[in-house]
Backbone and ligand atoms as CSV (ligand in chain L), in Angstrom:
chain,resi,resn,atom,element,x,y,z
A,1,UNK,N,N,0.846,-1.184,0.000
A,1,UNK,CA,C,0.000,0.000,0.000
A,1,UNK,C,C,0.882,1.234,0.000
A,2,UNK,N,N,0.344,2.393,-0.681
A,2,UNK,CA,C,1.685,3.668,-0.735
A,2,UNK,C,C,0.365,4.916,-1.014
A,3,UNK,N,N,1.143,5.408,-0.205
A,3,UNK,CA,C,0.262,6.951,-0.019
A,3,UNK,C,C,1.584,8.230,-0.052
A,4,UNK,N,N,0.961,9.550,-0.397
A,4,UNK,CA,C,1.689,10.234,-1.012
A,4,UNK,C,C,2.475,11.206,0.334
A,5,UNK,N,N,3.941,11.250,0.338
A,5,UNK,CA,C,3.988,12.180,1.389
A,5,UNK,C,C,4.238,13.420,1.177
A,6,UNK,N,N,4.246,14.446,2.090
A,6,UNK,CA,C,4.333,15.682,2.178
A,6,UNK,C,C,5.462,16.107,0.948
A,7,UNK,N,N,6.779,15.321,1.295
A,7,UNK,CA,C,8.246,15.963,0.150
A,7,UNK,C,C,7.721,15.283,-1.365
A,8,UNK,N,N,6.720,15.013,-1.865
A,8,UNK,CA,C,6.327,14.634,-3.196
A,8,UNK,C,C,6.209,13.052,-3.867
A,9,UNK,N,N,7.349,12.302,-2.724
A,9,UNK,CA,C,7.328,10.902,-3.049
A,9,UNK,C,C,6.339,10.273,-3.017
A,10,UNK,N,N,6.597,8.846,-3.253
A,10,UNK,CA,C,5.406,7.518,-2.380
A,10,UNK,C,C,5.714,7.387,-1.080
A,11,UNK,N,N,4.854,7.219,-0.131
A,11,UNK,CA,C,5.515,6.487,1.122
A,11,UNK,C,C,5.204,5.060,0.924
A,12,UNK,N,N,5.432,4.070,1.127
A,12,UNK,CA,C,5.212,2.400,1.213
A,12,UNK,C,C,5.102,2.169,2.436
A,13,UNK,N,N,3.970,1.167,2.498
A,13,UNK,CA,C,3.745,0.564,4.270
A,13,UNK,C,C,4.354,-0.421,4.705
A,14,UNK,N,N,5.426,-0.328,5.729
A,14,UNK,CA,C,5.314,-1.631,5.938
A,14,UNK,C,C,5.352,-1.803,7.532
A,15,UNK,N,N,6.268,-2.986,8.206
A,15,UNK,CA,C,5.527,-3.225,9.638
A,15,UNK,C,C,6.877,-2.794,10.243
A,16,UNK,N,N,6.950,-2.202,11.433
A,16,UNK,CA,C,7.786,-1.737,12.317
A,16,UNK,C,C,7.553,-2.353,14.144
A,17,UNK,N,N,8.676,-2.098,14.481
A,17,UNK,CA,C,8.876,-2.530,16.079
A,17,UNK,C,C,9.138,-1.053,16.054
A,18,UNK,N,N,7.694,0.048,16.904
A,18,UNK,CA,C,7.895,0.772,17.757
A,18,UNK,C,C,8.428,0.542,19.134
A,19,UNK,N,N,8.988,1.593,19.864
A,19,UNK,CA,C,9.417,1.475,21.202
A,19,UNK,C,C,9.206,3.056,21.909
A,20,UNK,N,N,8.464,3.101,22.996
A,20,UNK,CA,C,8.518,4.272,23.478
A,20,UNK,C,C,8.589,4.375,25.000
A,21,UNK,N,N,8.935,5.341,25.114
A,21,UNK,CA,C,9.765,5.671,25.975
A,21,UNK,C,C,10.738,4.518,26.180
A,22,UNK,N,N,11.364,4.110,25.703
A,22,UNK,CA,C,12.699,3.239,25.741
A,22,UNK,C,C,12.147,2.155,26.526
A,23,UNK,N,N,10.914,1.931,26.867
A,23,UNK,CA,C,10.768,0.549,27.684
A,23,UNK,C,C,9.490,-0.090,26.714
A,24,UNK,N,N,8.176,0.620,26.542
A,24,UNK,CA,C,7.420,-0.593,25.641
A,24,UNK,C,C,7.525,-0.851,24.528
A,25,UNK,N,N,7.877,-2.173,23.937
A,25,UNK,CA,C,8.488,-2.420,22.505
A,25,UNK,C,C,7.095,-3.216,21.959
A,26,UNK,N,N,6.607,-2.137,20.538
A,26,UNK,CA,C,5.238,-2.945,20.458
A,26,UNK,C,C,5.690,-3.155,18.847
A,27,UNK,N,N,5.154,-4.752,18.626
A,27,UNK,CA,C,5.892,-5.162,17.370
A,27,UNK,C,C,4.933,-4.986,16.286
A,28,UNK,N,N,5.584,-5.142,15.000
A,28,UNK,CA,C,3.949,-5.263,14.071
A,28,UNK,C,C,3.671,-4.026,13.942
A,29,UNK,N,N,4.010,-3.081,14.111
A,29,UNK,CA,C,3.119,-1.825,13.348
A,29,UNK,C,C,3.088,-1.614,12.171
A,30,UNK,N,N,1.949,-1.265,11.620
A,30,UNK,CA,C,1.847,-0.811,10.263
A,30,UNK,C,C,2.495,0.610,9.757
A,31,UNK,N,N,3.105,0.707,9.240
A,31,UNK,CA,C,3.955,2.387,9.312
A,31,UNK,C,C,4.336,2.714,7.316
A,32,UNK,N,N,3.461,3.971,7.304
A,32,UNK,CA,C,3.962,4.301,6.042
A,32,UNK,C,C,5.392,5.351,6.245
A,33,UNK,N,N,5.998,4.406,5.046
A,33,UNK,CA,C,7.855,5.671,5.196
A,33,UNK,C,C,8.094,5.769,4.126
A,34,UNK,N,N,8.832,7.254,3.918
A,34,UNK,CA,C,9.078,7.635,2.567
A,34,UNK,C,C,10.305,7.492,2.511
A,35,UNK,N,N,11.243,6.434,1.292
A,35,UNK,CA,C,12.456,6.198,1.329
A,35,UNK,C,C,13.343,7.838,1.401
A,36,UNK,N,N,12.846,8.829,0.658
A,36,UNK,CA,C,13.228,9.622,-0.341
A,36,UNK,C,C,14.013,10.912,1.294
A,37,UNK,N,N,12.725,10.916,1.789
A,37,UNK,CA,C,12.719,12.160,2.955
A,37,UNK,C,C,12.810,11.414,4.541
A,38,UNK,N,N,12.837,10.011,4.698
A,38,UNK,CA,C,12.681,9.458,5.888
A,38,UNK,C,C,11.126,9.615,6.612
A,39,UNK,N,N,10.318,10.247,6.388
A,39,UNK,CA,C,9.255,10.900,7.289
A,39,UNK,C,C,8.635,9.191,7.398
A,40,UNK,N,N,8.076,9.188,8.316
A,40,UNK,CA,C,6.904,8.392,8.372
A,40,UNK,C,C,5.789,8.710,9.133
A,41,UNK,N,N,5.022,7.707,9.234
A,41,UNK,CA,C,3.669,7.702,9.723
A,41,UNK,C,C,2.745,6.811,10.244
A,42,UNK,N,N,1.698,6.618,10.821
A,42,UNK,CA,C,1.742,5.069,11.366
A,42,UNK,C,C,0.376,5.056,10.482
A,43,UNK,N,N,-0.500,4.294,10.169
A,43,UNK,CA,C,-1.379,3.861,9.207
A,43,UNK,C,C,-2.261,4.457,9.869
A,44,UNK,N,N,-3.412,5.873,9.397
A,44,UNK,CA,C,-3.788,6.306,9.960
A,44,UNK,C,C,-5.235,5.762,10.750
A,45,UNK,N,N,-5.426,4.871,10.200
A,45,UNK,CA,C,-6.483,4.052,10.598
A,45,UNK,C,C,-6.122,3.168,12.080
A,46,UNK,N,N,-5.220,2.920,12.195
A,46,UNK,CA,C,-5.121,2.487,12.936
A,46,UNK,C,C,-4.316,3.013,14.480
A,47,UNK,N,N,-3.966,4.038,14.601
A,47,UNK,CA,C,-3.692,5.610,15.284
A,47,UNK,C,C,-4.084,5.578,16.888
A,48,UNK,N,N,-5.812,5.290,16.586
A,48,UNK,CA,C,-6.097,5.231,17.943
A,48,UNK,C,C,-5.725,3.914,18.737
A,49,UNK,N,N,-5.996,3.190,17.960
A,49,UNK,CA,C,-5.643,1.987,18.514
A,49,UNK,C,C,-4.700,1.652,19.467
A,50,UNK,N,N,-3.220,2.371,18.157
A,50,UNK,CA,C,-2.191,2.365,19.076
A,50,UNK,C,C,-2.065,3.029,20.204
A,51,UNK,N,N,-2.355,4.230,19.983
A,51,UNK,CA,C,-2.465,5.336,21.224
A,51,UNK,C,C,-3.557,4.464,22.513
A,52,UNK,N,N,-4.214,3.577,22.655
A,52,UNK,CA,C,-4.874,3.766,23.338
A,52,UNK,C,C,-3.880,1.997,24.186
A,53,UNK,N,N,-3.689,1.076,22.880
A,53,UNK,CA,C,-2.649,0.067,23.198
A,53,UNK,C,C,-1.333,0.409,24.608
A,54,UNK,N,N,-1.227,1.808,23.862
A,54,UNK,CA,C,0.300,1.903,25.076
A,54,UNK,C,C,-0.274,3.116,26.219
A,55,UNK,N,N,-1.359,3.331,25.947
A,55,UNK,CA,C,-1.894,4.207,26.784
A,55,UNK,C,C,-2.681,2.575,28.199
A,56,UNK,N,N,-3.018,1.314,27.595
A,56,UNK,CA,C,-2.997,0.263,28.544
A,56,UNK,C,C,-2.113,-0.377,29.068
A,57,UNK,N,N,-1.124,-0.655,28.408
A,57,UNK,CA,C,0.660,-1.075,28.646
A,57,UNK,C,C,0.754,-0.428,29.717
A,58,UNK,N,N,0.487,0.995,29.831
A,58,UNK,CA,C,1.128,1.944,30.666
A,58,UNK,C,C,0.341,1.639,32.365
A,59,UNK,N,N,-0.757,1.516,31.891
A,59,UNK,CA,C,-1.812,1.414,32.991
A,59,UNK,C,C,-1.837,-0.387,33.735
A,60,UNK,N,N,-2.003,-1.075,32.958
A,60,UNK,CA,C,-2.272,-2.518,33.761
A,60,UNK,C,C,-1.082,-3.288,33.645
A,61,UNK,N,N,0.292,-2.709,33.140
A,61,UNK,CA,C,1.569,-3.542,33.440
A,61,UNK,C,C,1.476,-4.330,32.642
A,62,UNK,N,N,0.716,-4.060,31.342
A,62,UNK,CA,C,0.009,-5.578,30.831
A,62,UNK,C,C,1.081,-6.357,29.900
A,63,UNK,N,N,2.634,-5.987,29.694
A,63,UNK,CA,C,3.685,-6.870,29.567
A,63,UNK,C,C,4.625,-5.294,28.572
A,64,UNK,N,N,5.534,-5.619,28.488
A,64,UNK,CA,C,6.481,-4.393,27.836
A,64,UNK,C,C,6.883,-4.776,26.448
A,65,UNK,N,N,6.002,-6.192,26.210
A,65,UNK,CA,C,6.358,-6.621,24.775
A,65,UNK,C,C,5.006,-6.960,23.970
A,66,UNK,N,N,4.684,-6.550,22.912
A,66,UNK,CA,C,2.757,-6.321,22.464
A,66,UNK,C,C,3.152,-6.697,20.700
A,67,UNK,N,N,2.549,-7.632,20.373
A,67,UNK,CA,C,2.368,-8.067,19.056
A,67,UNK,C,C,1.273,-7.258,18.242
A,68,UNK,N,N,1.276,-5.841,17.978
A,68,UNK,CA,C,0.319,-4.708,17.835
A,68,UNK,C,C,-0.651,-6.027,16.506
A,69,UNK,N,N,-0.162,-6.894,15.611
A,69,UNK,CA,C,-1.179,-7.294,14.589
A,69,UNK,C,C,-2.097,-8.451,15.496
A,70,UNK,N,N,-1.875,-9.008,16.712
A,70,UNK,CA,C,-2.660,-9.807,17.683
A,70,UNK,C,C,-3.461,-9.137,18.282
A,71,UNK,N,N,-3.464,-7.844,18.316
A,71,UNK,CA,C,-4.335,-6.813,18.700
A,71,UNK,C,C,-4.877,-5.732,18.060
A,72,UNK,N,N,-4.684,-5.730,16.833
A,72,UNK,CA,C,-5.378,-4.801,15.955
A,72,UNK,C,C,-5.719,-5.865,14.978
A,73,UNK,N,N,-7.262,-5.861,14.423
A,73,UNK,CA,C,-8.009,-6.877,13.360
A,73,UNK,C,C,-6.837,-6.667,12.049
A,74,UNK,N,N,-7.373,-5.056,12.265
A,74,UNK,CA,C,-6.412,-4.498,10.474
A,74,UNK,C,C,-5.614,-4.540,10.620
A,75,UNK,N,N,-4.258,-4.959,11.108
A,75,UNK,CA,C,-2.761,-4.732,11.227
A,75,UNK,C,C,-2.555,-6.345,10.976
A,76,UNK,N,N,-2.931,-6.966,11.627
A,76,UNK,CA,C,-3.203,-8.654,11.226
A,76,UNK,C,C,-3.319,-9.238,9.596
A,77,UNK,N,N,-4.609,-8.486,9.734
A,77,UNK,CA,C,-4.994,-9.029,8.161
A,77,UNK,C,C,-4.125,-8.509,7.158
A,78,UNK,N,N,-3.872,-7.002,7.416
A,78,UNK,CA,C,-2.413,-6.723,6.663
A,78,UNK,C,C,-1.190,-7.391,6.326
A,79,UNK,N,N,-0.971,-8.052,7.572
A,79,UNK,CA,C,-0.009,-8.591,8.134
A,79,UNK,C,C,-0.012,-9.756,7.287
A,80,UNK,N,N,-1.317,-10.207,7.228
A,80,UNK,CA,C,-1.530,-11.896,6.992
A,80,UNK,C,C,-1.294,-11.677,4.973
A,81,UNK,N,N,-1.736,-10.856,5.151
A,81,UNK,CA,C,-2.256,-10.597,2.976
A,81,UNK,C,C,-0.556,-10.233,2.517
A,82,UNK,N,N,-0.135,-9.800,3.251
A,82,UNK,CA,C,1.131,-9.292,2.862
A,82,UNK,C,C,2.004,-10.554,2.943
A,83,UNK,N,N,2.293,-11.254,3.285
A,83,UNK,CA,C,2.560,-12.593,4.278
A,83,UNK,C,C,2.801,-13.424,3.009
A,84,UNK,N,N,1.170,-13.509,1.878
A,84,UNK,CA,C,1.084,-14.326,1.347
A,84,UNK,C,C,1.614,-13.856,-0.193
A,85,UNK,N,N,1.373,-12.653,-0.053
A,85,UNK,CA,C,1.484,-11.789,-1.810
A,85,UNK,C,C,2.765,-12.103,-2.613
A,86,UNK,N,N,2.502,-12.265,-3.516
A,86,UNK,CA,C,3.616,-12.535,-4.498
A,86,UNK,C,C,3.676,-11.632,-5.592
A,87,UNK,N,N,2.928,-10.581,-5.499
A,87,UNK,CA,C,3.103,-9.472,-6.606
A,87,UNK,C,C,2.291,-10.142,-7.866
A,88,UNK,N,N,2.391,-11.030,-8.006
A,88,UNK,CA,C,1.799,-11.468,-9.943
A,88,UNK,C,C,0.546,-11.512,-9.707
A,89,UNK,N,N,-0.547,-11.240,-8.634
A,89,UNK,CA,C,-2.087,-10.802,-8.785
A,89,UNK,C,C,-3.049,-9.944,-9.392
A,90,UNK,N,N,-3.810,-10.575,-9.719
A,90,UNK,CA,C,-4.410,-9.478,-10.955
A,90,UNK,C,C,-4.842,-8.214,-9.607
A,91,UNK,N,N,-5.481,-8.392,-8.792
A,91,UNK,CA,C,-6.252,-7.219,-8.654
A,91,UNK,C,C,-5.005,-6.864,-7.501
A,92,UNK,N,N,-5.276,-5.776,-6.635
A,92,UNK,CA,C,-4.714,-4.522,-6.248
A,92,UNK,C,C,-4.551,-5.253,-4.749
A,93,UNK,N,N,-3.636,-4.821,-3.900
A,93,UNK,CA,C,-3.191,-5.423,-2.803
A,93,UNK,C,C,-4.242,-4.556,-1.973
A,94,UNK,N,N,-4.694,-3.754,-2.214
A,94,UNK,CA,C,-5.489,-2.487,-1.286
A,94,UNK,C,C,-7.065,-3.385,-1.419
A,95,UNK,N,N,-7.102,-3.738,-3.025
A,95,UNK,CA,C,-8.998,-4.378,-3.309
A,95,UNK,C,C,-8.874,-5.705,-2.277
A,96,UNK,N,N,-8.263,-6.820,-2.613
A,96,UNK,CA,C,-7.953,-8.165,-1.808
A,96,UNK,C,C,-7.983,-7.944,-0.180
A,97,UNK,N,N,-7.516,-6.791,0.380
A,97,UNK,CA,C,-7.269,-6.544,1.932
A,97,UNK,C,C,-9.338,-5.887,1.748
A,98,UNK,N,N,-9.615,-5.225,1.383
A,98,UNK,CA,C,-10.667,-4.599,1.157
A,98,UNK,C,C,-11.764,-5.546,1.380
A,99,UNK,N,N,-11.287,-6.536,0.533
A,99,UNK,CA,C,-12.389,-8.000,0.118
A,99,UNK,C,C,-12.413,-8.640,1.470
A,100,UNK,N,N,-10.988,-8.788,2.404
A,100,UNK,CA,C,-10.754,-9.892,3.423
A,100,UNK,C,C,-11.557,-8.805,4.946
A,101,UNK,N,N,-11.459,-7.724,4.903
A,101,UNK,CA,C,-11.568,-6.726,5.961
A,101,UNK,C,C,-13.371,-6.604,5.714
A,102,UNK,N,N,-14.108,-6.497,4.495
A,102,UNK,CA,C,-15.586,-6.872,4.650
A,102,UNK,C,C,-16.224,-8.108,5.080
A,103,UNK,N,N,-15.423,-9.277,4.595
A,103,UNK,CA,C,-15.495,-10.713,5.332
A,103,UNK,C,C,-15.447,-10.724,6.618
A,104,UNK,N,N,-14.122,-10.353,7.176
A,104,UNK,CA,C,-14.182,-10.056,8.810
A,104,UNK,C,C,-15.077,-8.915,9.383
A,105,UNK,N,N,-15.594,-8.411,8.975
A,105,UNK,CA,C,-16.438,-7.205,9.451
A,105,UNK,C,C,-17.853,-7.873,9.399
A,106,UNK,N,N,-18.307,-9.070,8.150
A,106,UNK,CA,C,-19.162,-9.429,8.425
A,106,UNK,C,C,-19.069,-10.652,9.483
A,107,UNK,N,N,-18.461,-11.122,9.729
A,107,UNK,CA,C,-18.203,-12.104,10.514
A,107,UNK,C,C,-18.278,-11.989,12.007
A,108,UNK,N,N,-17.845,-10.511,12.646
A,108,UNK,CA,C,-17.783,-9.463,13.821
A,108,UNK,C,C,-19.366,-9.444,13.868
A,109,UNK,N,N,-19.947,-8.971,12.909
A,109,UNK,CA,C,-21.161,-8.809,12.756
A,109,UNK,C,C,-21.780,-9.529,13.248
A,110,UNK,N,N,-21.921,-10.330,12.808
A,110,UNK,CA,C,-22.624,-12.189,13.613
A,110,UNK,C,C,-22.538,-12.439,14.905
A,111,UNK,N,N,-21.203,-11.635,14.840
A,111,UNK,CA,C,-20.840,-12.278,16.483
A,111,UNK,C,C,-21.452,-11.244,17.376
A,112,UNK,N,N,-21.316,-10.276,16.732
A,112,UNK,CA,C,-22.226,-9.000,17.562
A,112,UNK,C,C,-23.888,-9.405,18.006
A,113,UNK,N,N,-24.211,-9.792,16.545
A,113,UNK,CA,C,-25.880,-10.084,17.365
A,113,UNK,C,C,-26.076,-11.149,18.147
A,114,UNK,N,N,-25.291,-12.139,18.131
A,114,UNK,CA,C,-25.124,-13.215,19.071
A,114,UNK,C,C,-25.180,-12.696,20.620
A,115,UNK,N,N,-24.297,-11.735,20.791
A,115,UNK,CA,C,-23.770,-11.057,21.611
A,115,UNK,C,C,-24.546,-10.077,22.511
A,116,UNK,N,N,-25.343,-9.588,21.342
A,116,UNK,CA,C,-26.609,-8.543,21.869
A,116,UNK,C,C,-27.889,-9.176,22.159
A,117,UNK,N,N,-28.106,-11.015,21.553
A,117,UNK,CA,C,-29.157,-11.321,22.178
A,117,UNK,C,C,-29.062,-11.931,23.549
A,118,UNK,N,N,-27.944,-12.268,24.054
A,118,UNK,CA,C,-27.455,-12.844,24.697
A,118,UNK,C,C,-27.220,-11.414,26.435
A,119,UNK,N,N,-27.476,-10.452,25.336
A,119,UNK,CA,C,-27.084,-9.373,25.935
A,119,UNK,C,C,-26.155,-8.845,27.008
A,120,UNK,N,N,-24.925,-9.148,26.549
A,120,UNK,CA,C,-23.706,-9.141,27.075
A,120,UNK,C,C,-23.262,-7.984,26.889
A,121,UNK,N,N,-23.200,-6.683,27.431
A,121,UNK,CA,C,-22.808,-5.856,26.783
A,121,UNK,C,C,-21.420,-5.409,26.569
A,122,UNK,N,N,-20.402,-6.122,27.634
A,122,UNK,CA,C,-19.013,-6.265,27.700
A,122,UNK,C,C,-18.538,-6.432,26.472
A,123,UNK,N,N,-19.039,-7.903,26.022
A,123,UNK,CA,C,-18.494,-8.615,24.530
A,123,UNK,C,C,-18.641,-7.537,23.493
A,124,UNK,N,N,-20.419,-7.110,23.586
A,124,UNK,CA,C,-20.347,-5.818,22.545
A,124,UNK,C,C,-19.575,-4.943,22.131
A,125,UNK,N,N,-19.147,-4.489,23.275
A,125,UNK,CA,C,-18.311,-3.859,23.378
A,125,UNK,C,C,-17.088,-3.880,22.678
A,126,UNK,N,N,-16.607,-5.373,23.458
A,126,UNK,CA,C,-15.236,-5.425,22.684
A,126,UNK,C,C,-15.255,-5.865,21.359
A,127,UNK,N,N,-16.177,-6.442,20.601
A,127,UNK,CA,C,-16.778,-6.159,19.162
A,127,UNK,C,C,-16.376,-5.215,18.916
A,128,UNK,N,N,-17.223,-4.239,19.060
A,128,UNK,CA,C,-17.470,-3.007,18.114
A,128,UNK,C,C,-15.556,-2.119,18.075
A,129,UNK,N,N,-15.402,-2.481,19.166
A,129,UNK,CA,C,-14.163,-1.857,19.495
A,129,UNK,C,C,-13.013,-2.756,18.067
A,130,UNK,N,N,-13.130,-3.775,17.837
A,130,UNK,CA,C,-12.210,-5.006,16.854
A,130,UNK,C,C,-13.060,-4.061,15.248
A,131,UNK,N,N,-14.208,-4.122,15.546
A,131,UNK,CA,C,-14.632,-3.586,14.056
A,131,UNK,C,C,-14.068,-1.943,13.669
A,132,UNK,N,N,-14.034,-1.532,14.967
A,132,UNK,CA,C,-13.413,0.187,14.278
A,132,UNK,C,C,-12.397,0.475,13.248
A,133,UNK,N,N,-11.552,-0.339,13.265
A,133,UNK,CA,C,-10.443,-0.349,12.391
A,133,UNK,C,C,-10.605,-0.288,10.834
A,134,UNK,N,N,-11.113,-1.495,11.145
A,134,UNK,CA,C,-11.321,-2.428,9.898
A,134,UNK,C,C,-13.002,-1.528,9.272
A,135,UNK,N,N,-13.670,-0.997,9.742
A,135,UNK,CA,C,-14.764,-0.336,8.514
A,135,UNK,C,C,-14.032,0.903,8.604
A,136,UNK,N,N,-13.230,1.412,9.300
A,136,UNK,CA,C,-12.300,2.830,8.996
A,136,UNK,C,C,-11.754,2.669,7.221
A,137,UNK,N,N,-11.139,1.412,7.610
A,137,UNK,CA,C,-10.280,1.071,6.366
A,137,UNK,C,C,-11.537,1.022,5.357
A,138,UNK,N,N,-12.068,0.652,5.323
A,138,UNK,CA,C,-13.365,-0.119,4.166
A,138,UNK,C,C,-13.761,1.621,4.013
A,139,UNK,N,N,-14.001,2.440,4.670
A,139,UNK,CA,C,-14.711,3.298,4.439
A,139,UNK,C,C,-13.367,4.391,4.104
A,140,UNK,N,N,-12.540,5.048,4.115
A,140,UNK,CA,C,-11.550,5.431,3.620
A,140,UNK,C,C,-11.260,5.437,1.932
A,141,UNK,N,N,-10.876,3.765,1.846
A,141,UNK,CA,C,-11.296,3.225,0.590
A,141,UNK,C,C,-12.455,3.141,-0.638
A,142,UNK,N,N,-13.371,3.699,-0.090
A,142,UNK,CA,C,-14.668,3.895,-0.469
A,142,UNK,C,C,-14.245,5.437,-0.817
A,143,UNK,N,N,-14.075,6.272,0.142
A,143,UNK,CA,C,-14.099,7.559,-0.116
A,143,UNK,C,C,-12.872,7.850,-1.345
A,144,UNK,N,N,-11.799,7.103,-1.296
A,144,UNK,CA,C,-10.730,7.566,-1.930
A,144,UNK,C,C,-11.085,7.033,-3.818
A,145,UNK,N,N,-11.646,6.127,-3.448
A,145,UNK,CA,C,-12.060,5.462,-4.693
A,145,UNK,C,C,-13.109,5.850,-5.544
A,146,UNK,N,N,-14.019,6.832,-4.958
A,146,UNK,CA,C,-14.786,7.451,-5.587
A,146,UNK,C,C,-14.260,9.695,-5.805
A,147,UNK,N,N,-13.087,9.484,-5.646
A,147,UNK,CA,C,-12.741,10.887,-5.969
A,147,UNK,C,C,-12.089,10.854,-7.161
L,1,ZN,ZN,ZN,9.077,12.220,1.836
């Protein structure tokens, strides 16, 4: 995936071991970088996530080492599509992640009403929270694709 940066280049995505403040090392990030200017960026879709990931690290001790794609749907499936790609596919690495991220979104889905008849509202919760990502992405894509 490549999005345009500020100094005129492509940036290209790929996965990084953030570390901050010199103690939590969270692996797997999705990060667009521009060879040309160095800048990067972390996939903006997925932003809060992180912020809110080391904003829990920080709070429940919850380990100083975090596999960010075991905890983000979209960083995973990224993770996973990229994993498999061999470049000689007809359609677009962005449509295929697009295709796999509506599958899992419908699939969340299911599990959601399961969830709401059952009326759990915890689980809901952490549903809706796994789906944010992933219709960010779907809907992004939508917008960019129709300009
Ligand atoms: Zn640049």
């Amino acid at each position: 995936m490549r999005k345009h940066c500020h100094c005129g280049q492509m940036m290209n995505l790929g996965f990084r071991t953030v570390i901050f403040e010199g103690i939590y090392e969270i692996d797997n990030v999705p990060i667009y970088e521009c060879e040309e200017c160095s800048h990067y960026e972390v996939l903006p879709e997925v932003k809060v996530e992180l912020t809110d990931l080391l904003a829990r690290l920080k709070e429940e001790g919850f380990g100083e080492w975090v596999d960010f794609s075991e905890q983000n749907e979209l960083a995973g499936l990224i993770l996973a599509v990229s994993d498999k790609w061999t470049g000689t596919e007809e359609a677009s690495f962005e449509s295929v992640l697009e295709r796999q991220c509506e599958e899992q979104i419908n699939l969340l889905l299911d599990l959601y009403g399961g969830a709401k008849q059952l009326g759990d509202l915890e689980w809901m919760d952490s549903i809706s929270k796994r789906l944010q990502p992933l219709s960010k992405f779907v809907r992004n894509r939508q917008i960019s694709s129709t300009n």
